[in-house]
N, C-alpha and C positions, 0 to 999 in steps of 0.2 A: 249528684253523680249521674253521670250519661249513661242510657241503657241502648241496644238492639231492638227495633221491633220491624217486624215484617220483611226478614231477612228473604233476599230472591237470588236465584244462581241460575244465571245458564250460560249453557258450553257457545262459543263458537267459532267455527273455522275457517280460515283464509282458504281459498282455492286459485290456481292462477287458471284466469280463462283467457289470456291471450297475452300478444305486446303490442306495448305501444309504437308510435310511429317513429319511437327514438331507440326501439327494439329491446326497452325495459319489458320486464312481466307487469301482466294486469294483473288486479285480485278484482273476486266479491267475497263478501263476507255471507256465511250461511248462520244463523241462528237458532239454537234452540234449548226453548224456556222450559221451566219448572222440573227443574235438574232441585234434588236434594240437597240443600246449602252443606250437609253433615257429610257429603262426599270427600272421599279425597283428592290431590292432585295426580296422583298416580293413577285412577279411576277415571279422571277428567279428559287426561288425554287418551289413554285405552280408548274411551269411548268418542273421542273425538278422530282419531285415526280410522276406525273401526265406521262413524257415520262418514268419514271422506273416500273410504272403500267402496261408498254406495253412490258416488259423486262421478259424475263425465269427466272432468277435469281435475289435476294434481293437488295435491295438499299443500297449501306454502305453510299455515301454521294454526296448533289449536291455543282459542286464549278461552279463558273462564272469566268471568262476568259477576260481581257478589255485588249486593248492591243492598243498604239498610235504612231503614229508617233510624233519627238519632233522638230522643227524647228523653227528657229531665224524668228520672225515678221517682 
């Protein structure tokens, strides 16, 4: 049987910092780690809208990040 180990979660968010030369929006992506894997998704973006309030430029979008290790029990 497969177990979890060293479960990590962090939040982050698209921002559009410009357009391109074909007058598409730019993104960069903002990051940030050692978010409580035991969060919820409603929590995730709360706090993800909430860090792009504190951002120069607009919010495109918040994704969350969960990422595990997979090892035999």
């Amino acid at each position: 049987m497969a177990v979890k180990k060293n479960v990590q979660c962090s939040i982050v968010i698209k921002v559009q910092t410009g357009t391109t030369t074909t007058g598409k929006a730019s993104y960069t992506s903002r990051s940030f780690g050692d978010i409580n894997p035991e969060i919820s998704d409603d929590n995730v973006l709360s706090i993800g809208q909430k860090l792009a309030g504190l951002q120069k430029y607009d919010l495109g979008s918040v994704n969350r990040e969960d990422t595990a290790e997979i090892a035999q029990a």
